[in-house]
Each structure stands twice: as C-alpha cells, then as structure tokens.
N, C-alpha and C positions, 0 to 999 in steps of 0.2 A: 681339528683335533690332532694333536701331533703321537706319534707312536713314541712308544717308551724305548731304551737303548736296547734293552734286550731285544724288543719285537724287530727293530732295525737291524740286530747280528742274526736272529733266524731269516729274517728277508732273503739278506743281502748274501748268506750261506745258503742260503738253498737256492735261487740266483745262479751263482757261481758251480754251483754241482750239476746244476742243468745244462749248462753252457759246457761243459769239462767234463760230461757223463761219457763220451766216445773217446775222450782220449785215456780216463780211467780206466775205460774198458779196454782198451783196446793195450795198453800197459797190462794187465791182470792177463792177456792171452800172451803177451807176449812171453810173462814171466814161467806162465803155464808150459808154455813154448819150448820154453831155454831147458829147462829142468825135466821135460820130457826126451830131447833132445842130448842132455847130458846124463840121462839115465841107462839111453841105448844106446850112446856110443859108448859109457864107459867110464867119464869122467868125472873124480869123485868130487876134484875141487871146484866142480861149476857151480855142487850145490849151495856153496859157500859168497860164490862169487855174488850168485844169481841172487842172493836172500840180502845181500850188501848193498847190490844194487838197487835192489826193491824199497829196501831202507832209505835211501837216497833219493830215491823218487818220491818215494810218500813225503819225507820230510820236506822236500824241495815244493812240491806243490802244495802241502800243506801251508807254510810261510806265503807262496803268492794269495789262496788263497786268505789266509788271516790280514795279510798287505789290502786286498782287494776291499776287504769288509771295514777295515780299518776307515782306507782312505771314502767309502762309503759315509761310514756312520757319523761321522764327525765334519757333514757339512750340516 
C-alpha cells in the first residue's frame, strides 16, 4: 500500500526535525545568547542585528528543510 503525498511530507518533515533538533537548539541559545549579551553590555542595535539574523537562519533552514522533503517525496 503506498502512502498518500501528504503522509510522505509529514514523514519526511518530522525525519528532518529529528535529525536538526541540536542544531535548532542550539541556534535558539545562541540567539538567547546574543541578546542577553547585548543587553548588559549596552548595545541597542544588536537587538536588531540579532532578530535579522534569526530571520536568516529560520528561512535558510527552513528551504533545506522543504528541498529535503521535496527531493524525498517525489521518488
């Protein structure tokens, strides 16, 4: 019995969050990090910086991740 597309992109997305759960995490302390860090020292525009780069990071893994499931589901 073959699985429907959708059951294939829940699979193949929770797969890939398993595998990626340490470095998400560990991004999310980082960000924690920074912004903790640019609180006591002072610095206004880090919070700026830091929310930019958080940005950049979610999106960027989000696409591998959507590439990943992609190039899954369509064998």
């Amino acid at each position: 019995m073959a699985f429907s597309h959708g059951e294939q992109y829940q699979y193949w997305k929770r797969k890939w969050l398993r595998e990626h759960r340490v470095l998400i995490v560990m991004l999310c302390v980082l960000y924690a990090l920074a912004l903790i860090v640019g609180f006591y020292k002072g610095v206004a525009w880090s919070f700026g910086v830091c929310s930019i780069i958080a940005l950049a990071a979610f999106l960027i893994l989000r696409n591998r991740m959507l590439l990943y499931i992609d190039q899954h589901t369509e064998q």
